[in-house]
C-alpha positions as CSV (number, residue, x, y, z in Angstrom):
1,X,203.9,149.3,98.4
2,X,204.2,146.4,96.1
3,X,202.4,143.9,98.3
4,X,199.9,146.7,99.1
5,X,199.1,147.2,95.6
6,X,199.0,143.6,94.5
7,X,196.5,143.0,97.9
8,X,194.1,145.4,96.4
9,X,194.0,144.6,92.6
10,X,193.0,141.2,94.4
11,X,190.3,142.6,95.9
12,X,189.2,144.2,93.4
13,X,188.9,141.8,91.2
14,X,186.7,139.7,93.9
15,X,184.3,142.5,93.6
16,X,184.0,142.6,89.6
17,X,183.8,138.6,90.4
18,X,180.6,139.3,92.8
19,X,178.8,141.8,91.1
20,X,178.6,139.6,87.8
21,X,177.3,136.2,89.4
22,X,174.0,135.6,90.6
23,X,172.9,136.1,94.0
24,X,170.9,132.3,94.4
25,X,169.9,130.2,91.3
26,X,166.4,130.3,89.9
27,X,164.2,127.1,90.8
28,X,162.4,125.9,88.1
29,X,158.4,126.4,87.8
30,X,156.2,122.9,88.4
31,X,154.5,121.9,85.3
32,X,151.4,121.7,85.3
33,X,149.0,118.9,85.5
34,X,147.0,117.4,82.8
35,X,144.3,114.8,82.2
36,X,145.4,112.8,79.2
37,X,143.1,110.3,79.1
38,X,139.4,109.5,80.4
39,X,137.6,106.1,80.7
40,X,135.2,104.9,79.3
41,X,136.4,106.9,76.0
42,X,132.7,107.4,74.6
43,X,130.4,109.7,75.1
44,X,127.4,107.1,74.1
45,X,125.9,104.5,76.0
46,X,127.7,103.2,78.9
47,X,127.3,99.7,81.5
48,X,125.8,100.9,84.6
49,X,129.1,99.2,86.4
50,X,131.3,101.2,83.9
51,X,135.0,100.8,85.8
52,X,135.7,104.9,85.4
53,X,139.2,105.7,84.7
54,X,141.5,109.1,84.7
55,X,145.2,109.2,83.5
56,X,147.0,111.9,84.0
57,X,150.2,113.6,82.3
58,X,152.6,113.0,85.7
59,X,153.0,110.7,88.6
60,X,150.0,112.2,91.4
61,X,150.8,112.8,94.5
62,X,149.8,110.9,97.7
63,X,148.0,112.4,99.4
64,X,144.9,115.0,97.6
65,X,143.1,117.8,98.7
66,X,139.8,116.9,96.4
67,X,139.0,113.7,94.5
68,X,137.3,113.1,91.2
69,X,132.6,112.9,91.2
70,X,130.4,111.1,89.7
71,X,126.5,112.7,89.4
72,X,124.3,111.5,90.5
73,X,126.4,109.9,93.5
74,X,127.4,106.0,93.4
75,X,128.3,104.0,96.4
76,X,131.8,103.3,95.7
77,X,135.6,104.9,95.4
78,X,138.7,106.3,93.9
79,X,142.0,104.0,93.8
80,X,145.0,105.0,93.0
81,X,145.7,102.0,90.4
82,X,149.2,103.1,89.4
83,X,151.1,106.0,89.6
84,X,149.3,108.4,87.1
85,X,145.7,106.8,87.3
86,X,142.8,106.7,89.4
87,X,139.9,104.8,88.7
88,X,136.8,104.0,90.3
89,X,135.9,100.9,92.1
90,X,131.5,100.7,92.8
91,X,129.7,99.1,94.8
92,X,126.8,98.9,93.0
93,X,125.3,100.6,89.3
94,X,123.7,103.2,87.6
95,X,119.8,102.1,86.6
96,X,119.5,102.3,82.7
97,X,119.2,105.7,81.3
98,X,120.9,107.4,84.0
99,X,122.4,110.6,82.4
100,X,125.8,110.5,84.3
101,X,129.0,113.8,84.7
102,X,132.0,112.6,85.5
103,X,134.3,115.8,86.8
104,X,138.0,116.1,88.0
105,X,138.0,118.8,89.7
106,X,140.6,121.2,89.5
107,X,143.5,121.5,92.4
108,X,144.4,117.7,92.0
109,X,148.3,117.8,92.6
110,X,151.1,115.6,91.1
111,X,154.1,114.3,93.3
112,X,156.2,116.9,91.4
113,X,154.1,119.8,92.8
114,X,152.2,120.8,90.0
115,X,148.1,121.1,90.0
116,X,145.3,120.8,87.5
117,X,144.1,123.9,86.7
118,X,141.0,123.6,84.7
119,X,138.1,121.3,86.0
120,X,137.5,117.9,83.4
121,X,133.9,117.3,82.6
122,X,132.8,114.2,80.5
123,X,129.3,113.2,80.1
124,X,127.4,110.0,79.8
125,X,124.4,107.9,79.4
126,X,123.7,104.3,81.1
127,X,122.8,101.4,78.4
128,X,120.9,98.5,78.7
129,X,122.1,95.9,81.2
130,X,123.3,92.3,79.7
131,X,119.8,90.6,78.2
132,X,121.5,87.3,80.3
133,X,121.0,88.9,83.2
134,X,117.2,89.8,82.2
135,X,116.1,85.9,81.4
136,X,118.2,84.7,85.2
137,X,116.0,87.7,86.8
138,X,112.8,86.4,85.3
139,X,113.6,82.8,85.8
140,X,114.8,82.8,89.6
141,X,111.3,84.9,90.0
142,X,109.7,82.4,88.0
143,X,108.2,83.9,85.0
144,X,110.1,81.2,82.7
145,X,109.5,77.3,82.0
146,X,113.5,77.3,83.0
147,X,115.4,77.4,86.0
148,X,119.1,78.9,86.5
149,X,121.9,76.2,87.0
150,X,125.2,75.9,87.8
151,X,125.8,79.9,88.6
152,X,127.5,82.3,92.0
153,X,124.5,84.3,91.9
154,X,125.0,87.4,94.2
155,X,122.5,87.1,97.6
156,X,119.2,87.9,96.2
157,X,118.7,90.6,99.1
158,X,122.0,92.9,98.7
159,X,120.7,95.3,96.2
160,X,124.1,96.9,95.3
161,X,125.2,93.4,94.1
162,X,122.3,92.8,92.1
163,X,123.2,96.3,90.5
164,X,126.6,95.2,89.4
165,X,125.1,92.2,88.1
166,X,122.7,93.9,85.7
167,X,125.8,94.6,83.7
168,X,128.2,91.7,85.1
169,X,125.6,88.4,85.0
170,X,127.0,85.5,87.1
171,X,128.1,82.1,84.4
172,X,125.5,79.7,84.3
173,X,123.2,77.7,82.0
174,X,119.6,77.6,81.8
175,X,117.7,74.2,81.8
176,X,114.0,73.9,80.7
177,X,112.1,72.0,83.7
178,X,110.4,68.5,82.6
179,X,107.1,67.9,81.5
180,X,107.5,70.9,79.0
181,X,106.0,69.3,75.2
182,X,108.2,69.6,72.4
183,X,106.8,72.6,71.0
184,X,107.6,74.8,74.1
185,X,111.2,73.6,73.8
186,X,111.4,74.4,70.4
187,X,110.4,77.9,71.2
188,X,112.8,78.3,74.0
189,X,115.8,77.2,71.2
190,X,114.1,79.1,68.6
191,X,112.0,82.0,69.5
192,X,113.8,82.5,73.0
193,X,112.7,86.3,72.4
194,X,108.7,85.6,72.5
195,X,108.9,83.4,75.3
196,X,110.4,86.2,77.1
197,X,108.5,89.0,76.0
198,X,105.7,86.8,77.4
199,X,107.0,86.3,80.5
200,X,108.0,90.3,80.7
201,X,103.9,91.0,80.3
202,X,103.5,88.6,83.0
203,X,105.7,90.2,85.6
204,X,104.3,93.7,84.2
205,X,100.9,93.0,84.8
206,X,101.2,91.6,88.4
207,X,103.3,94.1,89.3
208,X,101.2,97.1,88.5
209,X,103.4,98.2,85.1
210,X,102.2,98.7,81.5
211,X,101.7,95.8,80.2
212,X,104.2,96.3,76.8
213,X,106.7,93.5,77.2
214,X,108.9,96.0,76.4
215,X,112.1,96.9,78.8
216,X,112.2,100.4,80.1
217,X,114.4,101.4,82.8
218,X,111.3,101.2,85.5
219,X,110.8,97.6,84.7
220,X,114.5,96.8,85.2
221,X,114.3,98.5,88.8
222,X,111.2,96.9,89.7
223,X,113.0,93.1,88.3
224,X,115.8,94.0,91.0
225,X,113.7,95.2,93.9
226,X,111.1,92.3,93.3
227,X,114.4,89.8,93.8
228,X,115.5,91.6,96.6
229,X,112.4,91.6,98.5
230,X,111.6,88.1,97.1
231,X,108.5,89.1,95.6
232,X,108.5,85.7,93.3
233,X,105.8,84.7,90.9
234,X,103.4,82.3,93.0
235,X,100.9,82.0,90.5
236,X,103.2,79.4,88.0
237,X,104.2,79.4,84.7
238,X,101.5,77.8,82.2
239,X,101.2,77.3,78.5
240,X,98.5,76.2,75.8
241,X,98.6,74.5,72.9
242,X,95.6,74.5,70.4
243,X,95.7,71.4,68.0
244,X,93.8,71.6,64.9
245,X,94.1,68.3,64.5
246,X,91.4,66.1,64.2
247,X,89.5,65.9,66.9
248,X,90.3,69.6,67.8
249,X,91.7,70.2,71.1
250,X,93.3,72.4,73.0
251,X,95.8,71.3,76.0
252,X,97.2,73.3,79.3
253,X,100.2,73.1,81.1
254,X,101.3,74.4,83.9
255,X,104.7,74.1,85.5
256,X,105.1,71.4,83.5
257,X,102.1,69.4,84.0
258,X,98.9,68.7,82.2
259,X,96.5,70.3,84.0
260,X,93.7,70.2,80.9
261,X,93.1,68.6,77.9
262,X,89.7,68.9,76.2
263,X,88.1,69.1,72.7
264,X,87.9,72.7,71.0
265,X,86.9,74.7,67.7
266,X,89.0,76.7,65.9
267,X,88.7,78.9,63.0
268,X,86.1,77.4,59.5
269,X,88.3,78.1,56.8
270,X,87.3,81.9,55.3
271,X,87.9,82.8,59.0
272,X,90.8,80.6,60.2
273,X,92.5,80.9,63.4
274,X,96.0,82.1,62.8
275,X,98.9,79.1,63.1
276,X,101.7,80.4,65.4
277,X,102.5,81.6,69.2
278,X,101.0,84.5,70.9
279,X,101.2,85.7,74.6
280,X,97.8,86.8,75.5
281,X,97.2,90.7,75.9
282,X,93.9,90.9,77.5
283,X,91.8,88.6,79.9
284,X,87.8,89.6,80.2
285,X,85.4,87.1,82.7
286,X,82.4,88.0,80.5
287,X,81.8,90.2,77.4
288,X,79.2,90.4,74.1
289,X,82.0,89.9,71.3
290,X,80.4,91.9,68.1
291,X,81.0,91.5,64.2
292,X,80.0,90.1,60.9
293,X,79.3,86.6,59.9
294,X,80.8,84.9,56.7
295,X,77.4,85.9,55.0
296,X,76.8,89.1,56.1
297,X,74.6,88.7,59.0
298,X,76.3,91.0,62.5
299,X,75.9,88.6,64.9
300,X,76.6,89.7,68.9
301,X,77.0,86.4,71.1
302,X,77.6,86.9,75.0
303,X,80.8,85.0,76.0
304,X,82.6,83.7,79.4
305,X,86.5,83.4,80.7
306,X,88.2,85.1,77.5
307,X,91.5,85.6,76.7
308,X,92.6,87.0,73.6
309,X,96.0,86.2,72.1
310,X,96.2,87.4,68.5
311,X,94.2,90.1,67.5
312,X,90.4,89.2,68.0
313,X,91.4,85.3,68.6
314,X,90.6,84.4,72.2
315,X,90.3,81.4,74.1
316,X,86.4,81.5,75.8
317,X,83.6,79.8,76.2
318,X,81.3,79.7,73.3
319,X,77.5,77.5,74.0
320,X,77.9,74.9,71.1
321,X,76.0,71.8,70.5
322,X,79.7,69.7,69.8
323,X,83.3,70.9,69.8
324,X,86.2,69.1,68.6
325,X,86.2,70.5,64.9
326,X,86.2,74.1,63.0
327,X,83.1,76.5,63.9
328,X,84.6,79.5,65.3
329,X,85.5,82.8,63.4
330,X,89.0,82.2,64.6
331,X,88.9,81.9,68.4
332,X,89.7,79.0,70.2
333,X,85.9,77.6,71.6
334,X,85.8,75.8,74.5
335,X,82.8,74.1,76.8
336,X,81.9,75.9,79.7
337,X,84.0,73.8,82.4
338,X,86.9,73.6,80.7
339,X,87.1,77.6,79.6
340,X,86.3,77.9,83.4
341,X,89.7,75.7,84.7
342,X,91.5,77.6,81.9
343,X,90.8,81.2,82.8
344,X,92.7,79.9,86.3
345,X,95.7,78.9,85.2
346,X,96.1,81.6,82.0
347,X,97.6,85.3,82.7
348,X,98.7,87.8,80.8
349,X,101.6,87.0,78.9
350,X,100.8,83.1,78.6
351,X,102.2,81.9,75.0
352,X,99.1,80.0,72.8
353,X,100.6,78.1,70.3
354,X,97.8,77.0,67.3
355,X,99.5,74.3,65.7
């Protein structure tokens, strides 16, 4: 009876044993996965070719069931770039002022098991591309007395390279072409900004656009596509000089050549013509230019081949008796032969510098 007894306090005390521990341990719940960090960190202007980045809270998992969007869609994809960040890797860019949403979508998994379970949503707008990249664009088209040297520039027909480059310009160095005068070189070192607002108008006006000289996201489209379909500037660069030197003159050139030099008039001194550099704004073949005289008198003289450059300066043809000294009211008077060879080599946008 002993044993017997002893056998069943044992067994007994196997069942106390059994009823007070746990049938299976509890796994422990996944945590959850967050986004900890978004690139680019603003919410302002962005680069069209903006590398976007996500970093999340743990290590992501290899393989996904849905991937982060841009809007509007951009050729290009998502890289794993280490083990908690994606980023995205384009193959071309966003045209300025593009309003771009960046989303990670919910249901992205980590390698722990865990998902996202809110959707990210950041919002952005596209800057202006790199002004280097405007002046190589408008001197490979040849709007500019300068040429491009020493640069990998992307092949001028694949359009999702010339994107990128909008925002990543190829090195290089610009050289001004020979034959340029002095003053045109000085404006290149010193008023690089007017020689290219003139050569903007330029490329605006032959290609059908507002003539502003100001950059709008259009005019940076049409810069690209006009590259890519080779659609370069045949008609040459040219530039004038006015001298009011004794004997007046005024002086053409274009690509870098003298193509005119002749006697002019400029401004008698209550109505002088202004000293400085404009790009010209409008071109008329003929018109009946209408005002006062010095003394009162209106006076309404039919002119050829004008081009005005600063307010109601223009370069024409004006019937005088001599030229070579001041009788104007402030345009630039030339004799009818030369006016007619000027009006064929000056566009819209040419710089007139009255020196």
């Amino acid at each position: 009876m002993t044993r017997r007894r002893a056998a069943l306090l044992s067994l007994a005390l196997l069942a106390c044993t059994c009823i007070l521990a746990p049938a299976s341990a509890t796994a422990a719940s996944p945590q959850r996965l967050r986004v900890v960090a978004v690139y680019p960190a603003t919410r302002g202007a962005i680069a069209g070719d903006a590398a976007f980045t996500v970093r999340f809270s743990q290590p992501l998992a290899r393989s996904q069931p849905v991937a982060p969007t841009l809007l509007p869609r951009l050729a290009g994809r998502w890289r794993r770039v280490g083990p908690r960040t994606l980023r995205f890797f384009a193959a071309s860019g966003f045209t300025p002022g593009t309003k771009v949403t960046l989303t990670v979508p919910k249901g992205l998994r980590a390698a722990a098991g865990g998902t996202l379970s809110h959707p990210v949503l950041e919002r952005y707008v596209v800057g202006e591309p790199s002004t280097v990249r405007l002046v190589q664009l408008l001197a490979t088209l040849g709007y500019l007395p300068v040429h491009l040297a020493s640069a990998q520039s992307p092949p001028s027909d694949d359009l999702r390279a010339q994107m990128r480059a909008l925002y990543s310009p190829p090195r290089g160095r610009f050289v001004v072409g020979r034959g340029w005068p002095v003053s045109l070189r000085s404006l290149w070192t010193g008023q690089r900004a007017l020689v290219i607002r003139g050569a903007v108008m330029d490329f605006q006006s032959q290609r059908g656009l507002p003539m502003t000289g100001v950059l709008t996201p259009a005019l940076w489209s049409r810069l690209v596509s006009a590259l890519v379909h080779r659609q370069y500037n045949h008609a040459g660069y040219t530039y004038a000089v006015a001298s009011e030197a004794s004997p007046e003159t005024l002086t053409l050139y274009h690509n870098g050549a003298v193509v005119l030099h002749t006697l002019a008039n400029t401004g008698i001194s209550v109505s002088p013509t202004a000293l400085g550099t404009y790009p010209v704004y409008e071109r008329l073949r003929s018109q009946v230019m209408q005002g006062i005289n010095p003394n009162g008198v209106p006076y309404a003289d039919p002119v050829q081949f004008v081009s005005y450059f600063n307010g109601g300066d223009a370069v024409h043809y004006m019937p005088r008796a001599s030229y070579g000294y001041p009788q104007s009211l402030g345009c630039v008077e030339l004799p009818y032969a030369a006016a007619q060879r000027a009006w064929r080599y000056i566009s819209y946008g040419t710089l007139v510098t009255v020196i």
